[in-house]
PLY file of the C-alpha trace (Angstrom):
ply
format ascii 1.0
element vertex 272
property float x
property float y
property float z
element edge 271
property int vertex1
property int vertex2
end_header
122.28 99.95 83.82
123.78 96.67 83.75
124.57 95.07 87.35
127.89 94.13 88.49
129.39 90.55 88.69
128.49 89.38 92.21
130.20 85.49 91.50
132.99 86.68 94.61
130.34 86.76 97.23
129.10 83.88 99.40
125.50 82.75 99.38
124.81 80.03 101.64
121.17 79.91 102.25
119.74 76.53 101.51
116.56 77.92 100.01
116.89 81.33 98.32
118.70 82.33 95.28
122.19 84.20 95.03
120.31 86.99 92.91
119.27 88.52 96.34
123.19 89.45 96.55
122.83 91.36 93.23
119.77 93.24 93.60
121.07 94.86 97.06
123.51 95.83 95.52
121.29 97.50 93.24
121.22 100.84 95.66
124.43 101.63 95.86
125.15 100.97 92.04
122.62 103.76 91.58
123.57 105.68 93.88
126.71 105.22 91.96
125.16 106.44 89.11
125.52 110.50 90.52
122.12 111.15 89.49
121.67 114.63 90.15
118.68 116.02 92.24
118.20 112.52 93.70
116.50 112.97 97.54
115.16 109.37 97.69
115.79 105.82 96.42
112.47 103.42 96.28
112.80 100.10 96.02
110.05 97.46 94.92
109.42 94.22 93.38
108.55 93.48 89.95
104.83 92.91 91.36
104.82 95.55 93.39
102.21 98.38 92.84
102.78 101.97 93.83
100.01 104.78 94.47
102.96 106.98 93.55
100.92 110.46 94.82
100.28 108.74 98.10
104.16 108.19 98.39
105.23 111.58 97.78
103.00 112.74 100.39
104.10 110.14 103.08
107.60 111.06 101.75
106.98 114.77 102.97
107.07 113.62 106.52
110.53 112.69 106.25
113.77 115.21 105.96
115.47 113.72 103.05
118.52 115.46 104.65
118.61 112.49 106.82
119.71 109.02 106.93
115.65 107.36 106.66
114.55 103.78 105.92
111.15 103.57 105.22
108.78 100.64 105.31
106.83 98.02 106.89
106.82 94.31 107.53
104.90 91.64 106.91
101.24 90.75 107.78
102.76 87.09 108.54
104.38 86.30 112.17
105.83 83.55 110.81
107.90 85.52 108.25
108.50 88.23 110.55
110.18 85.99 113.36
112.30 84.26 110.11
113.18 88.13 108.71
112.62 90.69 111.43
109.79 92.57 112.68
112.18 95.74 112.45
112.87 95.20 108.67
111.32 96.94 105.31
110.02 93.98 103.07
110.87 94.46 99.45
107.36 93.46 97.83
105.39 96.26 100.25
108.44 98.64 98.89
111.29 100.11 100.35
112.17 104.09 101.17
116.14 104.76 100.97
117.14 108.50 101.79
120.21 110.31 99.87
122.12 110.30 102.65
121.53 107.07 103.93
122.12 105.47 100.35
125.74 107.17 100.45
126.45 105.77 103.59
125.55 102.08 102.45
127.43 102.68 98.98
130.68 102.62 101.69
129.77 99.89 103.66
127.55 97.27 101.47
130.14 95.07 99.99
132.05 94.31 103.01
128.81 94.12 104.92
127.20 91.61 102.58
130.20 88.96 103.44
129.18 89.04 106.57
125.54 87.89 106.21
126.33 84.41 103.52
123.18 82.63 105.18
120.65 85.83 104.97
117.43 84.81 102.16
117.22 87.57 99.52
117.99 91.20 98.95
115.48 92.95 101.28
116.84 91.25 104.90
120.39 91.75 103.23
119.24 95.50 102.82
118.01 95.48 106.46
120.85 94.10 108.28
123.67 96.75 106.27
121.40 99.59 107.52
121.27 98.08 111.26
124.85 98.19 111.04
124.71 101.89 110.24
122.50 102.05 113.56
119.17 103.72 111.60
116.09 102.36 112.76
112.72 101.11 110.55
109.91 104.38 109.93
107.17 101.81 109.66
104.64 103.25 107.55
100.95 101.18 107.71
100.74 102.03 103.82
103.22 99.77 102.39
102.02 95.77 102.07
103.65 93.33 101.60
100.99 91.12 101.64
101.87 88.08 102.64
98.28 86.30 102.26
96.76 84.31 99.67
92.83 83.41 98.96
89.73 86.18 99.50
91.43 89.85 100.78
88.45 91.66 100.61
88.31 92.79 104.38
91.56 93.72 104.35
91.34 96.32 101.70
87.82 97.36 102.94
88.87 97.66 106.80
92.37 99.39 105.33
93.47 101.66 108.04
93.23 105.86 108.30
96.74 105.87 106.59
97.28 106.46 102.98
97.71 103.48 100.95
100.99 103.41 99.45
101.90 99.89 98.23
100.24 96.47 97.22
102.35 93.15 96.06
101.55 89.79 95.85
98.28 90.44 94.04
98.48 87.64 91.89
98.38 85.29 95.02
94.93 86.59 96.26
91.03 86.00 94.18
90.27 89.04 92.20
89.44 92.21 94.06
85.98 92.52 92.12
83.82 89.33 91.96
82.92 88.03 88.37
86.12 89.76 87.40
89.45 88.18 86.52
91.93 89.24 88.03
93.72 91.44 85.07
90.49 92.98 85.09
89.81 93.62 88.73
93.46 94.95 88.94
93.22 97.48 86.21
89.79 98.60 87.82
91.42 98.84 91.05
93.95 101.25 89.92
92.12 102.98 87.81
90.14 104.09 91.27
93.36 104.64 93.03
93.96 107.43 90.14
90.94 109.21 91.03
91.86 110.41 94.44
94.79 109.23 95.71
94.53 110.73 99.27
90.76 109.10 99.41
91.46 105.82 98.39
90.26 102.77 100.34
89.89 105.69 103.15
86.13 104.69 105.03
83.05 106.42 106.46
80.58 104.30 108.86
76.57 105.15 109.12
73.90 104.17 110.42
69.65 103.72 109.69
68.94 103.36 113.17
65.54 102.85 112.00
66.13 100.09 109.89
69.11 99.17 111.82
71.13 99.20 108.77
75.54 99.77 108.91
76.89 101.76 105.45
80.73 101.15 105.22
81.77 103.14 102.49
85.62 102.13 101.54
86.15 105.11 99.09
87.04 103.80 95.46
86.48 100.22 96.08
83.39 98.86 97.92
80.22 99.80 99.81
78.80 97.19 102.15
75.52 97.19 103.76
74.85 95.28 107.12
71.46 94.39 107.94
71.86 94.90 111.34
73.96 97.20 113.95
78.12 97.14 113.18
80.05 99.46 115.79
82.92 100.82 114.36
85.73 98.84 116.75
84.06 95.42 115.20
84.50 97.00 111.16
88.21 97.54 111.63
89.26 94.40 112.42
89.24 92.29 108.83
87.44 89.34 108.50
89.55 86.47 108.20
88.55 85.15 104.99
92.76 84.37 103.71
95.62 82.33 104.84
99.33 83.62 105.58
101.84 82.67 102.66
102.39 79.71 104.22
99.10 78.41 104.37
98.69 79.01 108.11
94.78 80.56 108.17
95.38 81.06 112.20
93.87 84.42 113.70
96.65 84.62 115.70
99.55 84.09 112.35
98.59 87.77 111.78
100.29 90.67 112.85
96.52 92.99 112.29
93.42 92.75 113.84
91.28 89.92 112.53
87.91 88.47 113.05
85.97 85.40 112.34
83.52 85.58 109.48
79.90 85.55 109.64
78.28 82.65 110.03
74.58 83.30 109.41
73.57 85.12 105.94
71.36 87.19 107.92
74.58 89.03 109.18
77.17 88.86 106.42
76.88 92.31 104.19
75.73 93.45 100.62
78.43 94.77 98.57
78.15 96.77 96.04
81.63 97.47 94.10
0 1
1 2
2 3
3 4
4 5
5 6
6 7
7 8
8 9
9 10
10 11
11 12
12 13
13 14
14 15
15 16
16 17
17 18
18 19
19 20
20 21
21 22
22 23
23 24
24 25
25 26
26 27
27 28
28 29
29 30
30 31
31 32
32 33
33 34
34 35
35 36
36 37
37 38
38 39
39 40
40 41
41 42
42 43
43 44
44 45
45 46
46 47
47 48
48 49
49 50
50 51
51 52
52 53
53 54
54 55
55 56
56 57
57 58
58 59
59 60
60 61
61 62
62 63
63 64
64 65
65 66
66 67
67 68
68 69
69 70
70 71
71 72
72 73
73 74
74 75
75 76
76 77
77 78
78 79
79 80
80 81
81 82
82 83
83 84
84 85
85 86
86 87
87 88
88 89
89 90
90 91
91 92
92 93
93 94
94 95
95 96
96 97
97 98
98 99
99 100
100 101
101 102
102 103
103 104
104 105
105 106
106 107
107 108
108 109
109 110
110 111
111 112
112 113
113 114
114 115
115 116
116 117
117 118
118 119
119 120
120 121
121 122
122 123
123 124
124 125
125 126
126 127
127 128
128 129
129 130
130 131
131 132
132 133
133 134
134 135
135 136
136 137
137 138
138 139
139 140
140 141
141 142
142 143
143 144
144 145
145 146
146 147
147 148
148 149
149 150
150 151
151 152
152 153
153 154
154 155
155 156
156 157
157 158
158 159
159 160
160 161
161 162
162 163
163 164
164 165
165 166
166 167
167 168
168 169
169 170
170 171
171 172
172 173
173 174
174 175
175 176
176 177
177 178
178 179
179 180
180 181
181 182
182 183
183 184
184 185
185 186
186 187
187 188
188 189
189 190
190 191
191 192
192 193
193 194
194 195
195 196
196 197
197 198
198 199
199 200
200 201
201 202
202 203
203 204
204 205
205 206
206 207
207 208
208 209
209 210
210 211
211 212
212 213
213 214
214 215
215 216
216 217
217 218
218 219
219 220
220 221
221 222
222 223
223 224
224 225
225 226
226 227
227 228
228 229
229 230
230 231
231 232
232 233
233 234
234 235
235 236
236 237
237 238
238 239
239 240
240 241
241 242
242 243
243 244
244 245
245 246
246 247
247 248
248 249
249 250
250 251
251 252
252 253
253 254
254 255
255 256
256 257
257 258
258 259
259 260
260 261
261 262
262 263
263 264
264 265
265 266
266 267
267 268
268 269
269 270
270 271
């Protein structure tokens, strides 16, 4: 499928690109398309990464019958207060049902003309659908991941959802130290493949006697603390990256973060 000329729309946003107009457009165009048996459109970025059984099952949830957006926003206040807090990001993926995709196809063109100053294709996306008066399902599997530097706490403290999405992975060090980050990305999926449902999912015990902490972040990492880690304290991520724009503030985050470990005697043994 080719995309349509978009040259009769405005774009008037002083720091994005006009291609956000076109690939907005790219729902209804394939919605267009009368593909039969269709129930839901996903949309992602060309760095996005899918755990594509962990979507169908979140999808399950959801009557496809129904006019659904499905999603989740940044990690980043700042971007959140410049898109919306109430808005599906495009790199953490976006969920479009049937219905809801018909409805836009209608609506889109004469929508986009009213939103010239809007950034790129996802907030475009966002404010057709508010128009149509259907509301974000945030789902706490899809990431956009709005960080850059070490995320290694924030896939080991991932929360009891099923991990759906990853983007931006080329912004962050490699997942597995010594690794580059090819490597570390092909081993990281390669996990995800095992069990889908289990991934990055975590157990907590204890050696009281040696007063020893196991996290155990299935598929990806078990730590070891040499000393006594209660559960509330593991499932807030240690702050060890930065927000996209280089803020590294606890409170830039829209999670639960902590500081890092000083002493050695504290920090944890991984083994990946």
């Amino acid at each position: 499928m080719v995309s349509e000329d978009i040259s009769r729309f405005r774009y008037t946003n002083p720091t994005g690109h006009p291609s956000g107009l076109r690939i907005s457009r790219i729902l209804s165009e394939s919605f267009r398309l009368g593909l039969p048996d269709v129930r839901w459109f996903v949309l992602g970025d060309d760095d996005t990464i899918f755990n594509v059984d962990n979507l169908v099952a979140v999808l399950k949830k959801y009557d496809p019958s129904e006019m659904v957006y499905i999603g989740g926003p940044s990690e980043s206040h700042s971007a959140n207060t410049y898109f919306s807090y109430s808005m599906a990001l495009g790199g953490g993926g976006i969920v479009i049902s049937h219905p809801l995709a018909e409805a836009l196809s209608k609506i889109q063109d004469g929508c986009l003309e009213r939103y010239p100053k809007l950034y790129g294709s996802d907030d475009r996306l966002h404010a057709c659908i508010t128009e149509l008066g259907v509301p974000l399902a945030r789902e706490y599997g899809f990431h956009q991941w709005d960080i850059k530097g070490n995320a290694h706490d924030l896939l080991s403290s991932h929360p009891i959802v099923p991990f759906v999405s990853i983007h931006h992975v080329e912004a962050v060090d490699p997942f597995y130290p010594g690794l580059s980050s090819m490597e570390s990305l092909k081993r990281f999926t390669r996990a995800m493949k095992v069990d889908p449902a289990s991934f990055l999912q975590r157990s907590i015990c204890y050696d009281h006697n040696r007063h020893l902490t196991f996290s155990f972040s299935f598929g990806y990492v078990v730590q070891v603390f040499p000393h006594t880690v209660l559960p509330r304290e593991l499932e807030w991520s240690e702050q060890t990256y930065s927000a996209w724009n280089g803020i590294n503030l606890r409170n830039e985050f829209d999670l639960d973060t902590r500081d890092c470990y000083r002493s050695v005697c504290k920090k944890p043994i991984l083994f990946t």
